[in-house]
mmCIF file of the N, C-alpha and C atoms, coordinates in Angstrom:
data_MODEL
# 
_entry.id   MODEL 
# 
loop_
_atom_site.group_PDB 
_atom_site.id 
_atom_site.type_symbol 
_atom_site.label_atom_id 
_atom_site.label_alt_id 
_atom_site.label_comp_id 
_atom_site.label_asym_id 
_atom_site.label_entity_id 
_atom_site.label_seq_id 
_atom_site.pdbx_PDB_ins_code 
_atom_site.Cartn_x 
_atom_site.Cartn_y 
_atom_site.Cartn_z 
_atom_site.occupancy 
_atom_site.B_iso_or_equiv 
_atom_site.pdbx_formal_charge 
_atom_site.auth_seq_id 
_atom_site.auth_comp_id 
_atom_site.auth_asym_id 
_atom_site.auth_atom_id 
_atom_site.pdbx_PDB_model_num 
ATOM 1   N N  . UNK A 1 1  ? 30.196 -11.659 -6.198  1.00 0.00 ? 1  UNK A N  1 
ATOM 2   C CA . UNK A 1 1  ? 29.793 -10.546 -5.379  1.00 0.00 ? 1  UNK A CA 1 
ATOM 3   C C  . UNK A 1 1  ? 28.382 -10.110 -5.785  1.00 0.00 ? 1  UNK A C  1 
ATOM 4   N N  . UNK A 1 2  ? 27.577 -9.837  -4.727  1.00 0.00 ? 2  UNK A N  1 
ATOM 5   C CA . UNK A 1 2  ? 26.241 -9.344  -5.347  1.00 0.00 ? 2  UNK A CA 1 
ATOM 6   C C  . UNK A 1 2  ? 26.180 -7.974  -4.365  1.00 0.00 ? 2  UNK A C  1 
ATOM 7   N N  . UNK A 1 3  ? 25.513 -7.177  -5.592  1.00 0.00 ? 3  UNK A N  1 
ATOM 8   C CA . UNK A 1 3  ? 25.057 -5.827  -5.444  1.00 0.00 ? 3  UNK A CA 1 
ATOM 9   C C  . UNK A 1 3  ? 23.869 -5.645  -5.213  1.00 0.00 ? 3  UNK A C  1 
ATOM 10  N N  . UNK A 1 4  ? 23.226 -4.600  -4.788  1.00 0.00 ? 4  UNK A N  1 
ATOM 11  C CA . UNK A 1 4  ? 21.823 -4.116  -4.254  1.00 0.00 ? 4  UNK A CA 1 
ATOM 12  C C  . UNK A 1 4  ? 21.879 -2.450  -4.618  1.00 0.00 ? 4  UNK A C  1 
ATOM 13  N N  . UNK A 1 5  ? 21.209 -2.368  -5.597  1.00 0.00 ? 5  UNK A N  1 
ATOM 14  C CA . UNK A 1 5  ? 20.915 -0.883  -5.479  1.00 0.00 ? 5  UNK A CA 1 
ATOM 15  C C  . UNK A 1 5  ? 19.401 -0.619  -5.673  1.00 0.00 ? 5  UNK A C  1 
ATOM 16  N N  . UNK A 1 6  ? 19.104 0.516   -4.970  1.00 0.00 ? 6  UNK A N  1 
ATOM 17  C CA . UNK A 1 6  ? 18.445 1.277   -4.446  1.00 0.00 ? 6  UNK A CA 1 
ATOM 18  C C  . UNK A 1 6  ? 18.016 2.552   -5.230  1.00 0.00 ? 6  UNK A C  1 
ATOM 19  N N  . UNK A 1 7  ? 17.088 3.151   -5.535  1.00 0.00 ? 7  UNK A N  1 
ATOM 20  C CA . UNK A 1 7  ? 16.848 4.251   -5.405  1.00 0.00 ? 7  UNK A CA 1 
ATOM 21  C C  . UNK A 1 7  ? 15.880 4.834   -4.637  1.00 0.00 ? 7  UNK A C  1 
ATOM 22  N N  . UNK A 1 8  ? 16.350 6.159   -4.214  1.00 0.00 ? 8  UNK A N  1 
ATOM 23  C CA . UNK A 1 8  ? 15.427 6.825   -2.879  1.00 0.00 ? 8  UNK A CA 1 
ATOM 24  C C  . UNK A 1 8  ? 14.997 8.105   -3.661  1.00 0.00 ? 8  UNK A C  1 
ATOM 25  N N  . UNK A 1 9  ? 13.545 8.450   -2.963  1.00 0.00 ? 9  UNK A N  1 
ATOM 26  C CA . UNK A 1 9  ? 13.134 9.911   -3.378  1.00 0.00 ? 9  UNK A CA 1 
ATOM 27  C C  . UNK A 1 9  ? 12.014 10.144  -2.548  1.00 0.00 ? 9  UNK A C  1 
ATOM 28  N N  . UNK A 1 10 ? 12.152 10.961  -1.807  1.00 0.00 ? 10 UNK A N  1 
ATOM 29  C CA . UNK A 1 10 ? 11.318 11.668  -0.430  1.00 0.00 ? 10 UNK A CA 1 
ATOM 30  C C  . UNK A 1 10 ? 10.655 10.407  -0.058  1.00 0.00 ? 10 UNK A C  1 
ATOM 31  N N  . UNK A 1 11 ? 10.773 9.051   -0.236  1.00 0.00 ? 11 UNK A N  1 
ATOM 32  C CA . UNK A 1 11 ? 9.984  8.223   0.945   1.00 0.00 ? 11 UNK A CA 1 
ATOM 33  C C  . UNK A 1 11 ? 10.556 7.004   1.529   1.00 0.00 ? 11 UNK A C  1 
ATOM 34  N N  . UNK A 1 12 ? 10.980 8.230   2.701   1.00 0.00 ? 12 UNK A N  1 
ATOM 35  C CA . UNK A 1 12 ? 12.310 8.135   3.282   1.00 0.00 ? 12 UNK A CA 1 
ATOM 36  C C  . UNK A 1 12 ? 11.681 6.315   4.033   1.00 0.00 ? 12 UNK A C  1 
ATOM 37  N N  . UNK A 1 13 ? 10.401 6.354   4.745   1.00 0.00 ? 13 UNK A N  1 
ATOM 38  C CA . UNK A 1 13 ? 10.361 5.227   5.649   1.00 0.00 ? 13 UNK A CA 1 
ATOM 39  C C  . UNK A 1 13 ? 10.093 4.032   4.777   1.00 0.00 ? 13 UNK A C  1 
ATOM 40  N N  . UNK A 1 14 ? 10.136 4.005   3.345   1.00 0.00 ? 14 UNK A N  1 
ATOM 41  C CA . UNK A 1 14 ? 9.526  3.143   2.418   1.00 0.00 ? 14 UNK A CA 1 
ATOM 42  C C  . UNK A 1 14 ? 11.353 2.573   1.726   1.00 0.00 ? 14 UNK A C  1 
ATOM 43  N N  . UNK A 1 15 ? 11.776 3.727   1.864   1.00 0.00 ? 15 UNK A N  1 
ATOM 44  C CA . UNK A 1 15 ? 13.716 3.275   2.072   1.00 0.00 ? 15 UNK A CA 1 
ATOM 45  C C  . UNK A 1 15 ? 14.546 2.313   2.771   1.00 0.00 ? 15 UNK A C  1 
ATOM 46  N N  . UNK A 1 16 ? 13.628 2.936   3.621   1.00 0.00 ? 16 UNK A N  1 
ATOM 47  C CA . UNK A 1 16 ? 14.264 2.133   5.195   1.00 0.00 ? 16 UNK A CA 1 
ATOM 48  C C  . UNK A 1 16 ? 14.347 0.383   5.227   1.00 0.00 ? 16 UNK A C  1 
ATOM 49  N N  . UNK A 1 17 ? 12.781 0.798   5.069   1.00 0.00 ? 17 UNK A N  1 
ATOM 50  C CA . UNK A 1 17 ? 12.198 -0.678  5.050   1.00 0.00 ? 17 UNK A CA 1 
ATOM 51  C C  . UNK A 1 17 ? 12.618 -1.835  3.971   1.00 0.00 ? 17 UNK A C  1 
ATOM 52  N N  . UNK A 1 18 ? 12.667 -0.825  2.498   1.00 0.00 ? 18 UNK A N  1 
ATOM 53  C CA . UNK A 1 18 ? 13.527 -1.601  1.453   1.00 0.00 ? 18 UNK A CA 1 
ATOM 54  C C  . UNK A 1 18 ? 14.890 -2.217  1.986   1.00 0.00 ? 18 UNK A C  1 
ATOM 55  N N  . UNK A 1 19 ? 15.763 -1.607  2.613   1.00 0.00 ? 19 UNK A N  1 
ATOM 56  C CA . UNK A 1 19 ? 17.136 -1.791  3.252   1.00 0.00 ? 19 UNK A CA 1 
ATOM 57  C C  . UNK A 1 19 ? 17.160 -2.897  3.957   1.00 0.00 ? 19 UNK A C  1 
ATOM 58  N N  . UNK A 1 20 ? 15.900 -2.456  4.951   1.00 0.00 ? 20 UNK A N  1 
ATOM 59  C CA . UNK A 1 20 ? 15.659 -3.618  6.090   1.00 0.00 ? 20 UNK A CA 1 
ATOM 60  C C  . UNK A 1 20 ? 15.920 -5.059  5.695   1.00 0.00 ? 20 UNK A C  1 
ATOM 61  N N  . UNK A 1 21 ? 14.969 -4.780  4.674   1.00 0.00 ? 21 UNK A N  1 
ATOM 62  C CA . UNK A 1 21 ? 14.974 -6.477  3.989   1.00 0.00 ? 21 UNK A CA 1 
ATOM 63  C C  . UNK A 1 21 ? 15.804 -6.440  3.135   1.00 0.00 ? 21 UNK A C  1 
ATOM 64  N N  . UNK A 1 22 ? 16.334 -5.839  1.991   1.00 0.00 ? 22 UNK A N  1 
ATOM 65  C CA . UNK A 1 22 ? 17.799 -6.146  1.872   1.00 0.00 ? 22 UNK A CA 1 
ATOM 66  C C  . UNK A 1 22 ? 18.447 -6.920  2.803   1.00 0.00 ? 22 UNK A C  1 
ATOM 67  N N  . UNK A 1 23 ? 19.157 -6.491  4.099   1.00 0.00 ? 23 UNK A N  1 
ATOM 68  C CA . UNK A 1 23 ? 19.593 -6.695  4.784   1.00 0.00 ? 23 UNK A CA 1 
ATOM 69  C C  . UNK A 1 23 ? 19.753 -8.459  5.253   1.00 0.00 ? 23 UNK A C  1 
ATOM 70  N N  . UNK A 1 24 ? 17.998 -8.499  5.278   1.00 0.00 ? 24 UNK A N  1 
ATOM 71  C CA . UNK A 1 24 ? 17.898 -10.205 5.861   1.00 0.00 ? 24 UNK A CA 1 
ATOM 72  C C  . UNK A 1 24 ? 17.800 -11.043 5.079   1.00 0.00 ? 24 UNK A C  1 
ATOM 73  N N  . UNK A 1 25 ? 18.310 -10.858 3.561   1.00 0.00 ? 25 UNK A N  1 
ATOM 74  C CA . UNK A 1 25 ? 17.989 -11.747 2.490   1.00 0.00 ? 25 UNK A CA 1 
ATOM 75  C C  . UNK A 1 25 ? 19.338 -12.910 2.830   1.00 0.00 ? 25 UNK A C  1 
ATOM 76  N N  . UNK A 1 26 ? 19.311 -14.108 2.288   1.00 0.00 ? 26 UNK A N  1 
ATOM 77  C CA . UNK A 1 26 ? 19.973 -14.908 2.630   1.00 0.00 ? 26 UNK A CA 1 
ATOM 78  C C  . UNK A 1 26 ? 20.824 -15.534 1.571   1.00 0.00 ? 26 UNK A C  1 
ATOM 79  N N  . UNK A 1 27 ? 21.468 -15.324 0.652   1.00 0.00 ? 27 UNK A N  1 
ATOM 80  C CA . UNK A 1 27 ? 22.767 -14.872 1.259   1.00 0.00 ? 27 UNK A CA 1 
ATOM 81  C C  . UNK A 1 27 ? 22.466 -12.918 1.136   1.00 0.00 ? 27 UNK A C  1 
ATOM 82  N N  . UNK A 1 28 ? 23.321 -12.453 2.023   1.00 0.00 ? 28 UNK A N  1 
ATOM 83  C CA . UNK A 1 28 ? 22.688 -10.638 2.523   1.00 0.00 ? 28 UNK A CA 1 
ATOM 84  C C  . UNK A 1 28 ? 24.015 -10.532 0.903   1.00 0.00 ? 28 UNK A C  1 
ATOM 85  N N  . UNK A 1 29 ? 23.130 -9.315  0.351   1.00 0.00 ? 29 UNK A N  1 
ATOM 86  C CA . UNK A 1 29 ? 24.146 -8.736  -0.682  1.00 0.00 ? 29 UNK A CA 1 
ATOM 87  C C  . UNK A 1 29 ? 25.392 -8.336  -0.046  1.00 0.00 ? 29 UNK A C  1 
ATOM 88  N N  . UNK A 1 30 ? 26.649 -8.019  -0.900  1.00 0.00 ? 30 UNK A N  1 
ATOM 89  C CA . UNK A 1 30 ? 27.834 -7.614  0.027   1.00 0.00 ? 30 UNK A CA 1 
ATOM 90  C C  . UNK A 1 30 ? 28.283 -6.508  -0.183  1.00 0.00 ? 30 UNK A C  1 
ATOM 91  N N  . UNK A 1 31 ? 27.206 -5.575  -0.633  1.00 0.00 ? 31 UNK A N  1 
ATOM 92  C CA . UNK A 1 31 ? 27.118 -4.361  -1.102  1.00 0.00 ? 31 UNK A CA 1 
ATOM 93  C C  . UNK A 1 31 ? 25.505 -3.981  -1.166  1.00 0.00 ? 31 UNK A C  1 
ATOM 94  N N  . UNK A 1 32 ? 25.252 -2.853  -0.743  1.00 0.00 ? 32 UNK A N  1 
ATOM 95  C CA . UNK A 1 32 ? 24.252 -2.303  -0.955  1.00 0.00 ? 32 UNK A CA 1 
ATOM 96  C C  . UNK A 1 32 ? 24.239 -0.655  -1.295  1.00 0.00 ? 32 UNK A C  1 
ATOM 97  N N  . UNK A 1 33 ? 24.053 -0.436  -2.692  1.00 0.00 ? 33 UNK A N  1 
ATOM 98  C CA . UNK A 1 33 ? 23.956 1.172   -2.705  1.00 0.00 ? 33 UNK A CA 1 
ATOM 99  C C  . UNK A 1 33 ? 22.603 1.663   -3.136  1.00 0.00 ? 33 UNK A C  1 
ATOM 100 N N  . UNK A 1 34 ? 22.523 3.018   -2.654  1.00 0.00 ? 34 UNK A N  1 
ATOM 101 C CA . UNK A 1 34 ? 21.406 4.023   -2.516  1.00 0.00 ? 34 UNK A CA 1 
ATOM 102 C C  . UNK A 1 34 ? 21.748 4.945   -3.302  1.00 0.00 ? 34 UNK A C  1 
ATOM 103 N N  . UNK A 1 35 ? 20.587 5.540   -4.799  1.00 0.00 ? 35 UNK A N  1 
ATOM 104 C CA . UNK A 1 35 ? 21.087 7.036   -4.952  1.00 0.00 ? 35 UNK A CA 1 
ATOM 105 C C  . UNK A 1 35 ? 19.557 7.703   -4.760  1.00 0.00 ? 35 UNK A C  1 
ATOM 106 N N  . UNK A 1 36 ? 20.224 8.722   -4.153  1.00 0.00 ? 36 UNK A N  1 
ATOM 107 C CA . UNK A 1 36 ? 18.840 9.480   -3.240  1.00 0.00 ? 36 UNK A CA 1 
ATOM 108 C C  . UNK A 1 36 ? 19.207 10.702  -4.516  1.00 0.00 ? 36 UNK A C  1 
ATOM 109 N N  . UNK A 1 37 ? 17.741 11.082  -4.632  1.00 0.00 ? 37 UNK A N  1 
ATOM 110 C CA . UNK A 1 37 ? 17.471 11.968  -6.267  1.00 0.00 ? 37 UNK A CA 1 
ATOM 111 C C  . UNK A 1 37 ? 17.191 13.121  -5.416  1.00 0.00 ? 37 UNK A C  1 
ATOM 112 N N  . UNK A 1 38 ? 17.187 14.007  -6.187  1.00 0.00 ? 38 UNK A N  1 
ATOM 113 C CA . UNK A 1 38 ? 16.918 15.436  -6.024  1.00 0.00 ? 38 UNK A CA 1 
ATOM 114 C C  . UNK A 1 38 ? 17.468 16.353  -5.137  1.00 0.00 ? 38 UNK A C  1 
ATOM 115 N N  . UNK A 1 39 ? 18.603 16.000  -4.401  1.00 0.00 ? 39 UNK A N  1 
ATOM 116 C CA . UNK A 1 39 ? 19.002 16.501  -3.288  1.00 0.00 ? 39 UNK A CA 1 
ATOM 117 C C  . UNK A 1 39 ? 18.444 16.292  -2.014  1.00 0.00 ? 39 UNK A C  1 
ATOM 118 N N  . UNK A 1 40 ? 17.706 15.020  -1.614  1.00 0.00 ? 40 UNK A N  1 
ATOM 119 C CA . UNK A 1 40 ? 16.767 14.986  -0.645  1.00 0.00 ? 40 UNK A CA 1 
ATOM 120 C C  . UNK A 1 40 ? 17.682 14.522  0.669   1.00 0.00 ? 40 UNK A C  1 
ATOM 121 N N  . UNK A 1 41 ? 18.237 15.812  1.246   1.00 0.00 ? 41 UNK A N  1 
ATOM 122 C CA . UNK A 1 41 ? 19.231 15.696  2.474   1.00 0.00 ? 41 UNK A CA 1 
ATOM 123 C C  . UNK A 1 41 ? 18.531 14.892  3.344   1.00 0.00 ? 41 UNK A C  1 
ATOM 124 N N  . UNK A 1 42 ? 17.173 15.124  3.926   1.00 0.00 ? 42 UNK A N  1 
ATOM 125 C CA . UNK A 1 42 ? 16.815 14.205  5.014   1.00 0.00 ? 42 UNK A CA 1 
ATOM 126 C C  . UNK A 1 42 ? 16.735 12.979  4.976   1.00 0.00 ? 42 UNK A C  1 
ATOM 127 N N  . UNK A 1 43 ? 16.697 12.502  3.544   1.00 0.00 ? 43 UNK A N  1 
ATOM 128 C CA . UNK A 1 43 ? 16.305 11.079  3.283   1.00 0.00 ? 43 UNK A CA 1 
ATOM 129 C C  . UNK A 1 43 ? 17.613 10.298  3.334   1.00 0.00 ? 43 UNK A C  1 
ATOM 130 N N  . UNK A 1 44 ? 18.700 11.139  2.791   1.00 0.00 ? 44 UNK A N  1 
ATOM 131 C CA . UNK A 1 44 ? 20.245 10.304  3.128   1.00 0.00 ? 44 UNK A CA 1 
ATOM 132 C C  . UNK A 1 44 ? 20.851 10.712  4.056   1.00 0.00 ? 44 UNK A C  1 
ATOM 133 N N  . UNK A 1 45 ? 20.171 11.369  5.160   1.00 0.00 ? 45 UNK A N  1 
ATOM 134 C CA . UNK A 1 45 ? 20.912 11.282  6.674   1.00 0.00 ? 45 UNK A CA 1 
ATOM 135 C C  . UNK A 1 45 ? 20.353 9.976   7.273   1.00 0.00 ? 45 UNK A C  1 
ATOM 136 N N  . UNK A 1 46 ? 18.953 10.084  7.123   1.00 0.00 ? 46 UNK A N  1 
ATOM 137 C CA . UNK A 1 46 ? 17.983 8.842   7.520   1.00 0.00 ? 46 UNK A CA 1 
ATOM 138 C C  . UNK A 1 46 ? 18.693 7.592   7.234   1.00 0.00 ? 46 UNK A C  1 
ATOM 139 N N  . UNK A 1 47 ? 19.185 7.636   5.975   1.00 0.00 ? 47 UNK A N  1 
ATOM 140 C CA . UNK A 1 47 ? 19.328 6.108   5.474   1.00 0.00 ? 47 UNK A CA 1 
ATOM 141 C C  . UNK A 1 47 ? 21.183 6.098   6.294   1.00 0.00 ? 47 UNK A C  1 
ATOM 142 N N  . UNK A 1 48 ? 21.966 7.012   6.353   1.00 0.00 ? 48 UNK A N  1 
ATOM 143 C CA . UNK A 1 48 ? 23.223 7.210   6.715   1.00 0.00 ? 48 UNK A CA 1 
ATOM 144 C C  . UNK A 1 48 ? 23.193 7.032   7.946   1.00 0.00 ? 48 UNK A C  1 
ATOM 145 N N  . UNK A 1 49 ? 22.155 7.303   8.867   1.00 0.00 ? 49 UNK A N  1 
ATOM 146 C CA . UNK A 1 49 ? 21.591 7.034   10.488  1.00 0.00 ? 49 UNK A CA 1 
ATOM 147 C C  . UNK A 1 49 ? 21.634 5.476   10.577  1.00 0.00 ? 49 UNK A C  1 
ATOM 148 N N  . UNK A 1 50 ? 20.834 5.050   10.223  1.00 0.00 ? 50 UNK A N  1 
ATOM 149 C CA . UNK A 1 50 ? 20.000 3.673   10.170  1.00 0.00 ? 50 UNK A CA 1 
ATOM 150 C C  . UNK A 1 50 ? 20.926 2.579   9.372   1.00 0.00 ? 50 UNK A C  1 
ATOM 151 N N  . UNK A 1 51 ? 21.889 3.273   8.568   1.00 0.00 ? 51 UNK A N  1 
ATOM 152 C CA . UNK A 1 51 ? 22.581 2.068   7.727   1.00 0.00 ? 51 UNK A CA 1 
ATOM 153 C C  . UNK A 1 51 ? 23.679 2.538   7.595   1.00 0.00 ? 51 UNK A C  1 
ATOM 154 N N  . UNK A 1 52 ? 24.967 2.884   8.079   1.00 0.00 ? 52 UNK A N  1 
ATOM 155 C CA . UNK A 1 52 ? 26.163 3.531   8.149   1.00 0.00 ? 52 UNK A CA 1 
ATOM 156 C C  . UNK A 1 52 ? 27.382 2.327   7.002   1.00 0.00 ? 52 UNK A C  1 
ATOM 157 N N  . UNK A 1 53 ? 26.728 1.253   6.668   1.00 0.00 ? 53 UNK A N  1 
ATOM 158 C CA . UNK A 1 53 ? 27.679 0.924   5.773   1.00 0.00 ? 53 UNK A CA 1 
ATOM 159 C C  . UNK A 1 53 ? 27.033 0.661   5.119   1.00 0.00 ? 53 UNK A C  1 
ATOM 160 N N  . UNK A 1 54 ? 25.722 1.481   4.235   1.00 0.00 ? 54 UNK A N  1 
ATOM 161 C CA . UNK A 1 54 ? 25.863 1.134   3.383   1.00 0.00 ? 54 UNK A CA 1 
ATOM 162 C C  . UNK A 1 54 ? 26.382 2.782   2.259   1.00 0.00 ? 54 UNK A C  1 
ATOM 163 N N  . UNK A 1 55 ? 26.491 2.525   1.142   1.00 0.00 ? 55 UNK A N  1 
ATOM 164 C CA . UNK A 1 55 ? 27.169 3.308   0.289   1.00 0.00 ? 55 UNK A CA 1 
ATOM 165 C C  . UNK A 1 55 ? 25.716 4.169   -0.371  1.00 0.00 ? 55 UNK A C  1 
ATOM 166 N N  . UNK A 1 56 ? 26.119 5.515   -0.130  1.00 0.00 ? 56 UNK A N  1 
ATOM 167 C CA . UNK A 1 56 ? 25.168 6.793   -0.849  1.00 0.00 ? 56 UNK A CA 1 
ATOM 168 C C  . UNK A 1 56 ? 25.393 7.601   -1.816  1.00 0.00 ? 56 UNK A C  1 
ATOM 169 N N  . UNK A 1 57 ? 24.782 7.387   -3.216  1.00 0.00 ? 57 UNK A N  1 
ATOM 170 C CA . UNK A 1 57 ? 25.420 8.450   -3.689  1.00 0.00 ? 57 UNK A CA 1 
ATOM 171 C C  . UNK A 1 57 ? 23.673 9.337   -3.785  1.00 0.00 ? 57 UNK A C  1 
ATOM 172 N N  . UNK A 1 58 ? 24.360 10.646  -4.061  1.00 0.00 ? 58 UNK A N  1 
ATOM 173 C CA . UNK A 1 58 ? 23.093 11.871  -3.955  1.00 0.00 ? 58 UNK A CA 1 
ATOM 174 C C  . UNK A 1 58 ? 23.427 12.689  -5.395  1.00 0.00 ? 58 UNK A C  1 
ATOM 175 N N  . UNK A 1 59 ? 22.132 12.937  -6.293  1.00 0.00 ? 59 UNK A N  1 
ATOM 176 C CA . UNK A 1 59 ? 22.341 13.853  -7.238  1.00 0.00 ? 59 UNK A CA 1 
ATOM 177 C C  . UNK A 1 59 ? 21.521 15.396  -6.947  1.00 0.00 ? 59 UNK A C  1 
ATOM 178 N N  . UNK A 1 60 ? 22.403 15.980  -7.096  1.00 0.00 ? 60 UNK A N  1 
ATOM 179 C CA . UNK A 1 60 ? 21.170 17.118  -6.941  1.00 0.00 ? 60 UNK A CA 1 
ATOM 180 C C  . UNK A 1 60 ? 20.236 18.206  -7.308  1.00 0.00 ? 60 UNK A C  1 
ATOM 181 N N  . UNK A 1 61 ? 20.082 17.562  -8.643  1.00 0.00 ? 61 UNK A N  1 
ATOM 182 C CA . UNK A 1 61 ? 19.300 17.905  -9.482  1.00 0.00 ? 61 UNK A CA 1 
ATOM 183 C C  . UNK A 1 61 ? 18.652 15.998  -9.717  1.00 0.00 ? 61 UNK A C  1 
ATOM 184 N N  . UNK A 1 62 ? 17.139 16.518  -10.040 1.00 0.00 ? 62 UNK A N  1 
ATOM 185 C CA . UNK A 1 62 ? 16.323 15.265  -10.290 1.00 0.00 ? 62 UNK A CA 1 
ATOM 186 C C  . UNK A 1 62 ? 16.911 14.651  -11.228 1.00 0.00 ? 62 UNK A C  1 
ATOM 187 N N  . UNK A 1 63 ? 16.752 13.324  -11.484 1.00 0.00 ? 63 UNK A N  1 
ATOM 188 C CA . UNK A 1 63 ? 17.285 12.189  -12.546 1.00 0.00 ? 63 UNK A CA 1 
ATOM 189 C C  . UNK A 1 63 ? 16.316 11.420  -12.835 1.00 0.00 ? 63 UNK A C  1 
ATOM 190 N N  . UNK A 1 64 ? 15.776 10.676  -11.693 1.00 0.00 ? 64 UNK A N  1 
ATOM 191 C CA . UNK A 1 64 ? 14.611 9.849   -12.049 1.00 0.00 ? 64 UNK A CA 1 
ATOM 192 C C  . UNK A 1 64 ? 15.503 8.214   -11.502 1.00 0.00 ? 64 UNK A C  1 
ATOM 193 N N  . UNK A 1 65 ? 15.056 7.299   -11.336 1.00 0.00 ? 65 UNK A N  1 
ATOM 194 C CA . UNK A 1 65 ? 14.949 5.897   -10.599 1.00 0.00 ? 65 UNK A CA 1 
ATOM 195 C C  . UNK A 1 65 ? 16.196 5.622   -12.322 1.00 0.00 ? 65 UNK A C  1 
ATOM 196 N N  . UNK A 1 66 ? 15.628 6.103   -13.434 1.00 0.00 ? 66 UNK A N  1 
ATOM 197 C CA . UNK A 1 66 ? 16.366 4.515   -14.663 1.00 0.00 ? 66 UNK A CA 1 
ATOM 198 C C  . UNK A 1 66 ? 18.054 5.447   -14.090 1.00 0.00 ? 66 UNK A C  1 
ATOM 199 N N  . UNK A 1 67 ? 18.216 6.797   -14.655 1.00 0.00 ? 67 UNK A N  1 
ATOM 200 C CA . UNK A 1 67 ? 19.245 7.424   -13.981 1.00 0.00 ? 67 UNK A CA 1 
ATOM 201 C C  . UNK A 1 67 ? 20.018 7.300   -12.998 1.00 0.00 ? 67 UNK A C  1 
ATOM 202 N N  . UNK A 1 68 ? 19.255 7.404   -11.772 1.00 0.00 ? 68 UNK A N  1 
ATOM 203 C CA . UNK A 1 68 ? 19.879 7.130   -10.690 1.00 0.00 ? 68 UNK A CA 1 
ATOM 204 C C  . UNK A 1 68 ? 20.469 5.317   -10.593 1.00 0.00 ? 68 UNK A C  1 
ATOM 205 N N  . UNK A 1 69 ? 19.962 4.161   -10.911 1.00 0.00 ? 69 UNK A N  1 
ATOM 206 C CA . UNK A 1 69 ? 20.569 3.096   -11.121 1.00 0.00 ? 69 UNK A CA 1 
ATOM 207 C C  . UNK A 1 69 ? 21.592 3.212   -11.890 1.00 0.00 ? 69 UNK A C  1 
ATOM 208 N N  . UNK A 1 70 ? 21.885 4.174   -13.318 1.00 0.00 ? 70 UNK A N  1 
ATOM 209 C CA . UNK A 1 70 ? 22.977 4.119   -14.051 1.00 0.00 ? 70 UNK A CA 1 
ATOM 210 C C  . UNK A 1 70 ? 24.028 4.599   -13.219 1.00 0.00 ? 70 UNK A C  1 
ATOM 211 N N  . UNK A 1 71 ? 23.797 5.889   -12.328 1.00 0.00 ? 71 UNK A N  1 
ATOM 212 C CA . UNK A 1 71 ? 24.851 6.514   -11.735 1.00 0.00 ? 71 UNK A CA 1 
ATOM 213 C C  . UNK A 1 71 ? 25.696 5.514   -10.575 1.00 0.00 ? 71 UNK A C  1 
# 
Protein backbone atom coordinates (compact mmCIF):
# COMPACT_ATOMS: atom_id res chain seq x y z
CA UNK A 1 0.00 0.00 0.00
CA UNK A 2 1.43 3.41 -0.64
CA UNK A 3 0.68 6.54 1.19
CA UNK A 4 0.89 10.26 0.22
CA UNK A 5 0.91 12.80 2.74
CA UNK A 6 0.62 16.22 2.46
CA UNK A 7 0.94 19.15 4.36
CA UNK A 8 -1.17 22.34 3.75
CA UNK A 9 -0.85 25.94 5.15
CA UNK A 10 -2.70 28.97 3.59
CA UNK A 11 -1.50 27.97 -0.04
CA UNK A 12 -4.43 26.63 -0.75
CA UNK A 13 -3.84 26.63 -4.93
CA UNK A 14 -0.17 25.29 -4.42
CA UNK A 15 -2.29 22.22 -2.47
CA UNK A 16 -4.36 21.66 -5.07
CA UNK A 17 -1.94 21.33 -7.56
CA UNK A 18 0.31 19.08 -5.22
CA UNK A 19 -2.90 16.63 -5.15
CA UNK A 20 -3.36 17.06 -8.77
CA UNK A 21 -0.26 15.32 -9.45
CA UNK A 22 -0.44 13.05 -6.72
CA UNK A 23 -3.30 11.92 -8.32
CA UNK A 24 -1.66 11.09 -11.93
CA UNK A 25 1.37 9.39 -10.61
CA UNK A 26 1.50 5.90 -11.94
CA UNK A 27 0.93 3.61 -9.91
CA UNK A 28 -1.72 6.65 -8.11
CA UNK A 29 -1.02 6.22 -4.19
CA UNK A 30 -4.04 4.36 -2.52
CA UNK A 31 -4.20 6.79 0.02
CA UNK A 32 -3.59 10.26 0.11
CA UNK A 33 -3.63 12.41 3.37
CA UNK A 34 -3.56 16.18 4.06
CA UNK A 35 -2.90 17.91 7.47
CA UNK A 36 -3.91 21.48 7.00
CA UNK A 37 -2.03 23.54 10.07
CA UNK A 38 -3.36 26.24 11.89
CA UNK A 39 -6.92 25.91 11.55
CA UNK A 40 -6.95 27.06 7.95
CA UNK A 41 -10.86 26.29 7.27
CA UNK A 42 -10.72 27.58 3.69
CA UNK A 43 -7.88 25.60 2.67
CA UNK A 44 -9.62 22.16 3.81
CA UNK A 45 -12.95 22.97 2.32
CA UNK A 46 -10.92 23.70 -0.93
CA UNK A 47 -9.04 20.55 -0.77
CA UNK A 48 -12.54 18.63 0.61
CA UNK A 49 -14.28 20.42 -2.66
CA UNK A 50 -11.76 19.35 -5.20
CA UNK A 51 -10.75 15.95 -3.58
CA UNK A 52 -13.65 14.34 -1.54
CA UNK A 53 -11.68 11.09 -1.01
CA UNK A 54 -9.05 12.12 0.01
CA UNK A 55 -8.46 11.99 3.97
CA UNK A 56 -8.00 15.51 6.16
CA UNK A 57 -6.79 15.87 9.21
CA UNK A 58 -6.76 19.76 10.65
CA UNK A 59 -4.81 20.99 13.81
CA UNK A 60 -5.75 24.03 15.22
CA UNK A 61 -3.22 25.44 16.69
CA UNK A 62 0.11 25.77 14.41
CA UNK A 63 2.50 22.65 14.34
CA UNK A 64 4.60 23.19 11.49
CA UNK A 65 5.04 20.65 8.14
CA UNK A 66 7.76 17.95 10.54
CA UNK A 67 4.45 17.84 13.04
CA UNK A 68 1.86 17.80 10.90
CA UNK A 69 3.49 14.59 8.90
CA UNK A 70 3.83 12.93 12.45
CA UNK A 71 0.12 13.53 13.14
Amino acid sequence: MISAIVTAYERVDQTLATLQILQSCSPAPDEILVHVDANQIACENAIRNAFPEVRVLRSEKQVGPGCGRNK
